[in-house]
C-alpha positions as CSV (number, residue, x, y, z in Angstrom):
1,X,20.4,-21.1,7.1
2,X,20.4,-18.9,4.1
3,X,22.0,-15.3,3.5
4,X,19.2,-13.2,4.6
5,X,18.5,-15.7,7.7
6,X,22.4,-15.4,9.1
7,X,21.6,-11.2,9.3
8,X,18.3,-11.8,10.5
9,X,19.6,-13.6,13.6
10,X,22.3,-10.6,14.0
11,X,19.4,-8.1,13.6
12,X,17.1,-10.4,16.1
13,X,20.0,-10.3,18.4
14,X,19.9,-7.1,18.8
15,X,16.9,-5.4,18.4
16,X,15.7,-5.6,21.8
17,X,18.3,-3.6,22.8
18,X,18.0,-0.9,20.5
19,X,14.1,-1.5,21.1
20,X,14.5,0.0,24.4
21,X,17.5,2.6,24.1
22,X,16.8,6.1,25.4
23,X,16.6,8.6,23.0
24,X,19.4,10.3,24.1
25,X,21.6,7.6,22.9
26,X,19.8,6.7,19.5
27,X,20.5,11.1,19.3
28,X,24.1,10.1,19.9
29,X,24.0,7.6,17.1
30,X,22.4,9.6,14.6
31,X,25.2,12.7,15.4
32,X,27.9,10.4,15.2
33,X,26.5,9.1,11.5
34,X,26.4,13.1,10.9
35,X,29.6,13.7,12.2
36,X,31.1,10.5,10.2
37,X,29.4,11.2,6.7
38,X,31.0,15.0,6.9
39,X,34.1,13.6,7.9
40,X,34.1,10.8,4.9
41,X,33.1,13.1,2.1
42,X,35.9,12.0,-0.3
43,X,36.1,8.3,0.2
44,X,32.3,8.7,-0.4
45,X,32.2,10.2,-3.3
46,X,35.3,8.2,-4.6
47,X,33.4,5.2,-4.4
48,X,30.3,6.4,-5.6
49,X,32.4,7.8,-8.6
50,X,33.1,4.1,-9.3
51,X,28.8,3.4,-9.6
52,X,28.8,6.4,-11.5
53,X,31.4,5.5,-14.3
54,X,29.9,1.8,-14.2
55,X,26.4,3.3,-14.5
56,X,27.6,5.7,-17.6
57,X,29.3,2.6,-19.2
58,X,26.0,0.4,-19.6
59,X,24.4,3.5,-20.9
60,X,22.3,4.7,-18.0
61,X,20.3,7.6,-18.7
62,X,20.8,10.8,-17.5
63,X,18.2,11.1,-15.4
64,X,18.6,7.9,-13.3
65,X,23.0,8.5,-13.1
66,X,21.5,11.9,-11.7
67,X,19.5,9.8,-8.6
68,X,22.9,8.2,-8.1
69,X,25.2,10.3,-8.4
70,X,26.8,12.0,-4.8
71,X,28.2,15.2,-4.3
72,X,29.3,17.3,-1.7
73,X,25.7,19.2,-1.0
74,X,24.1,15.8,-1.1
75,X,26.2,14.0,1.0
76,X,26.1,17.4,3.5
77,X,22.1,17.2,2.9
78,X,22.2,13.7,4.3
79,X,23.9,14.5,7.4
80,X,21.7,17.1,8.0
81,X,19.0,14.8,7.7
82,X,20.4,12.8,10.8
83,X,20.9,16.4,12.7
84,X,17.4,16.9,11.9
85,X,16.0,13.5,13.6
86,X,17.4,14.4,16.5
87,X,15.4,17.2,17.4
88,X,12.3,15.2,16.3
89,X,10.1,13.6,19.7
90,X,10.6,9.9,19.9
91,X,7.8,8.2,19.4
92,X,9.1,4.7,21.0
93,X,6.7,4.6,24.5
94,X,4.7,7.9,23.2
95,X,1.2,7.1,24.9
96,X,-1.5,7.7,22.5
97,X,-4.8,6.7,24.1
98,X,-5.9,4.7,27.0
99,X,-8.5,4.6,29.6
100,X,-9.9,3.3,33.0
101,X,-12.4,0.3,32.9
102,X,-15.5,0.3,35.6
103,X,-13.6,-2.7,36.9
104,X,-10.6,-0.3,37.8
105,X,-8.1,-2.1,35.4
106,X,-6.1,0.8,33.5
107,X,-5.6,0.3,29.9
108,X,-2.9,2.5,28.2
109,X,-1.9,2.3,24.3
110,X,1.7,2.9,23.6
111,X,4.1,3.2,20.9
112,X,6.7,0.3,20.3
113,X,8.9,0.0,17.5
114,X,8.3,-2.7,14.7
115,X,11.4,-4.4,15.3
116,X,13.4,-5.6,12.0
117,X,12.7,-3.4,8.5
118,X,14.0,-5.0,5.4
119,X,15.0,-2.5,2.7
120,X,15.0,-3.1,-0.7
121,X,15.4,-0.2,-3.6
122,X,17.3,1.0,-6.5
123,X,20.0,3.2,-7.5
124,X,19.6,6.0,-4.6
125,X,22.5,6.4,-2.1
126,X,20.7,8.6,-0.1
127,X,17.9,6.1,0.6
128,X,20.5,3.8,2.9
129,X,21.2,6.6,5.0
130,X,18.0,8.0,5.5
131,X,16.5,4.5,5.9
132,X,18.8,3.2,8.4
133,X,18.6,6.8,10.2
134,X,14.9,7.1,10.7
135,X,15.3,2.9,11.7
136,X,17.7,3.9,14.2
137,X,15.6,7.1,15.4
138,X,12.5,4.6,15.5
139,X,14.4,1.6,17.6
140,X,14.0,-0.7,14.5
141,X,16.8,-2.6,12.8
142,X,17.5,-3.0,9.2
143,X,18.7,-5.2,6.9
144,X,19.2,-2.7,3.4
145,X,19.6,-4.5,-0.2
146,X,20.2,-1.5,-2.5
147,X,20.6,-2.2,-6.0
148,X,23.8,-3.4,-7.8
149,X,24.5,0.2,-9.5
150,X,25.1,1.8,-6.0
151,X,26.8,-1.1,-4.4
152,X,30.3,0.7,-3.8
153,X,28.1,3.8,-2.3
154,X,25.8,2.1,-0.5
155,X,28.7,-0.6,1.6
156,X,30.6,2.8,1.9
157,X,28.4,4.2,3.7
158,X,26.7,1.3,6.0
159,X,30.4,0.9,6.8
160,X,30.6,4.2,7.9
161,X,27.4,3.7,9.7
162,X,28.3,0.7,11.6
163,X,31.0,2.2,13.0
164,X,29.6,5.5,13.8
165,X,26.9,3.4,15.3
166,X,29.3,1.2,17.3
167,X,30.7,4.3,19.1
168,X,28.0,5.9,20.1
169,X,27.7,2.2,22.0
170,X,24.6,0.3,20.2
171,X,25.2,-2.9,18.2
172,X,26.9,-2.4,14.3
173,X,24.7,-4.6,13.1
174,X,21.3,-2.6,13.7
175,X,22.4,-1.3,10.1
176,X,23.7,-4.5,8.0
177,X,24.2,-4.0,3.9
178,X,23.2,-7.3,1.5
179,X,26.6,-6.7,-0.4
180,X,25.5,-9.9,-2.7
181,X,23.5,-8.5,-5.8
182,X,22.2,-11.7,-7.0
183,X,18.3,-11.6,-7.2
184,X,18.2,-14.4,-5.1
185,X,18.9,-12.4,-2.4
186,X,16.3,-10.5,-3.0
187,X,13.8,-13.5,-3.2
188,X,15.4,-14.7,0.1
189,X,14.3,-10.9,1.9
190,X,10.9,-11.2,0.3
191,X,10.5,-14.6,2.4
192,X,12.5,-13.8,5.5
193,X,9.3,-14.9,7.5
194,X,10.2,-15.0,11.9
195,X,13.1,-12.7,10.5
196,X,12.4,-9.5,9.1
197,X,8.6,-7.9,10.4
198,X,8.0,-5.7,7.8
199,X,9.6,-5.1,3.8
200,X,9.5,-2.0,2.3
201,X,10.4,-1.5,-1.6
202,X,11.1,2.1,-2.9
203,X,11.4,2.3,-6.7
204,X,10.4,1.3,-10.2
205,X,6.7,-0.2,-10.7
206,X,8.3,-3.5,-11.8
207,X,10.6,-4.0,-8.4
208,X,7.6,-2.8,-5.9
209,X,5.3,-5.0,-8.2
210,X,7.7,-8.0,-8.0
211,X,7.9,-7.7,-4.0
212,X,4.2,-7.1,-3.4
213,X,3.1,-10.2,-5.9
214,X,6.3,-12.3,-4.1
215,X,6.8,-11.6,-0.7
216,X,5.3,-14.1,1.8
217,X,6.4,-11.2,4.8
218,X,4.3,-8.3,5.3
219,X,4.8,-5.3,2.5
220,X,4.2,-1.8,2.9
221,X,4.0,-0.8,-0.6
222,X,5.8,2.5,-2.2
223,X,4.9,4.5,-4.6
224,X,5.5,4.5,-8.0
225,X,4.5,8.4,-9.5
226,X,2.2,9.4,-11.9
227,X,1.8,12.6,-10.7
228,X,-0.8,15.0,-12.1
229,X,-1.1,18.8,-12.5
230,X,-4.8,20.0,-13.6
231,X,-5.0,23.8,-15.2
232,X,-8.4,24.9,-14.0
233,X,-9.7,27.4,-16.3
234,X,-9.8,29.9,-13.5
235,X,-6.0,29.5,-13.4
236,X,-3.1,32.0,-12.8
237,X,-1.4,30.8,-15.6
238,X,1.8,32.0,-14.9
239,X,1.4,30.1,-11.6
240,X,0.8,27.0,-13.6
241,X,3.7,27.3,-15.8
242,X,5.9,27.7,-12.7
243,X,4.5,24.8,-10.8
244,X,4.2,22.6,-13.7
245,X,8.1,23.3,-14.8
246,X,9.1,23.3,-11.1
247,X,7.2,19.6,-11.2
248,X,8.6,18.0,-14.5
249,X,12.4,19.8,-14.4
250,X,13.6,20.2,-11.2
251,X,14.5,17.0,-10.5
252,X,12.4,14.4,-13.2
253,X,13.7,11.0,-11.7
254,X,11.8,11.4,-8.7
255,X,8.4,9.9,-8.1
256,X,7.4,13.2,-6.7
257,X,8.1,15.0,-10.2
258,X,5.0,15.6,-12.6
259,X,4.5,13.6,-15.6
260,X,1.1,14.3,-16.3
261,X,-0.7,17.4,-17.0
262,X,-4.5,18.1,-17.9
263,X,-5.7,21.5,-19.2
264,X,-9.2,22.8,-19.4
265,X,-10.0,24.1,-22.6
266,X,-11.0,27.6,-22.3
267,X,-7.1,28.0,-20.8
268,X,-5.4,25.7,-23.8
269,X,-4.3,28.1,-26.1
270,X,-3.4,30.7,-23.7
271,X,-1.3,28.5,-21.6
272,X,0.2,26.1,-23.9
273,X,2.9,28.0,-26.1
274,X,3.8,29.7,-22.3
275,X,4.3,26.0,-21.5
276,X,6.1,24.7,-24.4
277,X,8.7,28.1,-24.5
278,X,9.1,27.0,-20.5
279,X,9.6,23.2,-20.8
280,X,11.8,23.7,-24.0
281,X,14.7,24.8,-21.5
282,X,15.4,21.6,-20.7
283,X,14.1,19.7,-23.8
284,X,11.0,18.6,-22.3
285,X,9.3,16.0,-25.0
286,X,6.0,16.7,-25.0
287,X,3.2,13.9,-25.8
288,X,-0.4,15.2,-26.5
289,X,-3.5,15.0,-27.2
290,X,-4.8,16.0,-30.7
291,X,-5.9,19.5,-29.6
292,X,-2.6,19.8,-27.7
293,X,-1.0,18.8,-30.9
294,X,-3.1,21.6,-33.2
295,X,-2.1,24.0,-30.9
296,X,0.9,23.6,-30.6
297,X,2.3,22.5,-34.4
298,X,2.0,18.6,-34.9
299,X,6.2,18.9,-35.5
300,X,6.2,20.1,-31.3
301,X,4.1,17.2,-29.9
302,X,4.3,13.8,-30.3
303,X,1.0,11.8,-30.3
304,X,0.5,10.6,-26.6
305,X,-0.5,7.1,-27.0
306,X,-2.9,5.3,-24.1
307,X,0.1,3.6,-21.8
308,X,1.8,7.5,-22.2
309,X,-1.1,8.6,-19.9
310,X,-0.2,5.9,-17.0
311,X,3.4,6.3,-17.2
312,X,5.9,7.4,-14.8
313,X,8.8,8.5,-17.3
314,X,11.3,9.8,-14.5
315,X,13.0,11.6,-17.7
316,X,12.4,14.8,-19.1
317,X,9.1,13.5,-20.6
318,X,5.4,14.5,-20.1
319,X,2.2,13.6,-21.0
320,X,-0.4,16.4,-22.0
321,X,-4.1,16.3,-22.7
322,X,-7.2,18.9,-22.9
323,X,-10.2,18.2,-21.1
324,X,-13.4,20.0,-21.2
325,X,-14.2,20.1,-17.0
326,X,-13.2,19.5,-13.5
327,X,-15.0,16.4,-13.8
328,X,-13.1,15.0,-16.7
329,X,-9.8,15.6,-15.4
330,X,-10.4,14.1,-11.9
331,X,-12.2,11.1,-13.8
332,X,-8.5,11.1,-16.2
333,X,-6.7,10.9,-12.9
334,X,-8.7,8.0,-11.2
335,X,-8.2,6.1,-14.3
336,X,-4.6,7.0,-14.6
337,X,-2.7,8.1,-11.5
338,X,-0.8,5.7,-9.7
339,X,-2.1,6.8,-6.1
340,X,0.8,9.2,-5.0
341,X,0.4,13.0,-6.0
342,X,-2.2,15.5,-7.8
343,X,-2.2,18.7,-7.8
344,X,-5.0,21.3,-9.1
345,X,-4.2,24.8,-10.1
346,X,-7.1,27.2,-9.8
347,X,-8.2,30.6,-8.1
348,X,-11.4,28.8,-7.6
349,X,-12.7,27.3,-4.0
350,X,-15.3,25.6,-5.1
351,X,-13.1,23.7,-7.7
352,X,-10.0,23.6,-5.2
353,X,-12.2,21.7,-2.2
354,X,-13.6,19.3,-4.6
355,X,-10.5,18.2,-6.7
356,X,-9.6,17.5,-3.1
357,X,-12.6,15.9,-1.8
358,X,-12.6,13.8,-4.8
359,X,-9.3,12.9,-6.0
360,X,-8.0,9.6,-4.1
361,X,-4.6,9.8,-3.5
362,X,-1.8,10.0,-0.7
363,X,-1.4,14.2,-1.6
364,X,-3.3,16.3,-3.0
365,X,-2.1,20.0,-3.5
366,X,-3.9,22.9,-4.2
367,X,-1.6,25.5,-5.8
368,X,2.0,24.4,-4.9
369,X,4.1,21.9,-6.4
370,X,4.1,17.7,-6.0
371,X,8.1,18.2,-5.5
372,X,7.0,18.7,-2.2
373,X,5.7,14.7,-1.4
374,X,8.5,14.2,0.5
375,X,8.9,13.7,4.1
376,X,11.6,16.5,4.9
377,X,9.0,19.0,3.6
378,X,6.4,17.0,5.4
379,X,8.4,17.9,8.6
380,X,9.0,14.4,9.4
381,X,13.0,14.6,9.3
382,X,13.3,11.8,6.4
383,X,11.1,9.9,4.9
384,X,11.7,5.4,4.3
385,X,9.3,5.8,1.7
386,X,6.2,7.3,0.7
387,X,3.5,4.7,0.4
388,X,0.5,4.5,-1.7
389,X,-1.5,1.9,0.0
390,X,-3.9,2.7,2.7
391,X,-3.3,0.0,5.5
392,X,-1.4,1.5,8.3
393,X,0.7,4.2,6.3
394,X,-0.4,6.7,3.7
395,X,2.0,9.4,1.9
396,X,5.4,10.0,3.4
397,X,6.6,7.6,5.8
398,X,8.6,9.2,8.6
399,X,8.6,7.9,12.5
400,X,5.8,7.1,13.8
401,X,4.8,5.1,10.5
402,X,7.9,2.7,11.9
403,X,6.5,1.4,14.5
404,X,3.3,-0.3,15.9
405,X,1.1,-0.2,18.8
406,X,1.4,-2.3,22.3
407,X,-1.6,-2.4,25.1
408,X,-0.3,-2.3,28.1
409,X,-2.8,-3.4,30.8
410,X,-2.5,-2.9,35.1
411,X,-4.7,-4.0,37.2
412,X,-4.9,-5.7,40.8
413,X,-6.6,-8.6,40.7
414,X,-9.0,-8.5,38.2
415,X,-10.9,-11.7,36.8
416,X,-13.5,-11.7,33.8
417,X,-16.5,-13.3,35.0
């Protein structure tokens, strides 16, 4: 028996029992993880200040130590997460359809949870909290496998969850930690067939590739961001500068953040120099098209090449192209976008409902920002995920996306003839 089989069998052990926990106690768990994580702050961030130094040593950018790195407002943001499941419905034995057959046997269709999520992502902290939290709120266990440059965070704070979990009275080990980095590990989740139900990967394209192409358990596949902003040329252009700014700089190594933006022409040299003096704040390298380029100086834009227009740069990085319609830039974005979030800027309706009739992807905005893709905003608590597939979840992944259906059947005697 392997690694990954040893704390499937502890999760397997115990899911039935968190399976079928009242809400009131998985409540009780959640506020005790709240309680815990406030109460921890400093041996928190002392141990992710140990990720962060390692991280800064092997020349991680500035961007990603920024995804890692743990403070007191994030660590408070976490708890509040937890706080915030709470007062969410449960969904484990919600009823969501059922009926009556002529041969009086009563059919209802309920909500159970999946049973054992396995959890495997990059250098995020936060995600091992709000993974095992919306597990826990869901009645699913997890096994988490965070990656190396977060390990002292992340067993810090399953530690702390285990125990905060033990004394609210459920099993510790509905929340176990992979503490051993080696990629094997990894390869052992991906085939953790009879042991983990469903595998969820959450961040770079080459780690969610790797676990889709790999895994021989089912994958729900997350999103990798090429997020799109299109300047109609009905625009409020000092709306677009906001949302596009708002999109690239607020927080670029997020797949949520923009790095992608199409302009129509009649708009281009109106909104471009706004958008250059904007992005220059925070030193926004810009990569254009040739009339991006003319407008702007050929010294202020660097020539976007064809892989610049399908990449997700989570750095302070964005692509930039002209196009001559609506059509062109949703055609640019089917071609390009990676499935996750578009957004269209435009005092138009005609052009607003069919940039959203048309565009294919888990979100599409009209007039706000794609920072928003995120399952807090969604009003889901937390999200495990946001997923750009289409088979049973789509877009942020909060509760209900955790768990499955049962039938449940009465009847009194009934025979099929």
């Amino acid at each position: 028996m392997n690694y990954i089989e040893k704390m499937g069998m502890k999760a397997k052990a115990c899911r039935s029992e968190l399976a079928n926990a009242s809400g009131t106690l998985k409540n009780d768990a959640l506020l005790e993880i709240a309680h815990s994580l406030r109460r921890n702050m400093e041996q928190i961030m002392q141990a992710n200040a140990l990720d962060v130094k390692a991280a800064k040593e092997r020349g991680m950018s500035n961007a990603m130590i920024d995804r890692l790195r743990l403070d007191h407002k994030r660590i408070e943001s976490m708890a509040a997460g937890c706080e915030k499941l709470c007062a969410l419905a449960d969904p484990v034995g919600e009823v969501i359809g059922g009926c009556v057959r002529p041969n009086g046997m009563q059919i209802r269709k309920v909500r159970v949870p999946i049973g054992v999520i396995g959890m495997i992502y990059e250098a995020r902290p936060n995600v091992t909290v709000d993974a095992a939290a919306l597990c826990i709120k869901s009645g699913n266990a997890v096994i988490l496998r965070g990656g190396k440059e977060a390990l002292n965070s992340n067993v810090c704070l399953a530690q702390l969850m285990r125990k905060a979990v033990a004394v609210a009275g459920l099993p510790e080990d509905i929340v176990q930690i992979v503490t051993d980095t080696d990629r094997g590990i990894a390869l052992e989740m991906m085939q953790a067939n009879g042991y983990i139900d469903v595998l969820i990967p959450r961040g770079g394209a080459k780690l969610i590739q790797t676990v889709v192409k790999t895994a021989t358990v089912p994958v729900i596949e997350t999103g990798t961001g090429n997020c799109h902003v299109y300047v109609d040329a009905t625009a409020d252009l000092d709306m677009a500068v906001d949302i596009i700014d708002n999109g690239k700089t607020q927080r670029p190594s997020v797949c949520n953040a923009v790095e992608s933006v199409l302009i129509h022409r009649d708009v281009a040299e109106d909104l471009l120099p706004r958008l250059k003096s904007r992005l220059a704040l925070h030193n926004v390298e810009i990569r254009g098209c040739e009339l991006t380029a003319m407008i702007l100086g050929e010294e202020n834009v660097k020539p976007a090449a064809e892989e610049d227009y399908a990449a997700e740069f989570l750095d302070y990085i964005i692509s930039i192209k002209v196009v001559d319609s609506l059509g062109e830039a949703i055609e640019h974005i089917a071609k390009y976008s990676t499935g996750h979030s578009e957004c269209i800027v435009t005092e138009s309706l005609f052009s607003a409902e069919e940039f959203q009739k048309r565009v294919d992807s888990a979100a599409v905005y009209v007039n706000c920002s794609t920072r928003f893709t995120d399952g807090d905003e969604f009003g889901l608590g937390a999200e495990i995920g946001i997923s750009t597939q289409k088979l049973h979840a789509r877009g942020p992944m909060g509760l209900t996306e955790l768990t499955t259906i049962k039938w449940l059947i009465n009847g009194n005697g009934q025979i099929r003839k």
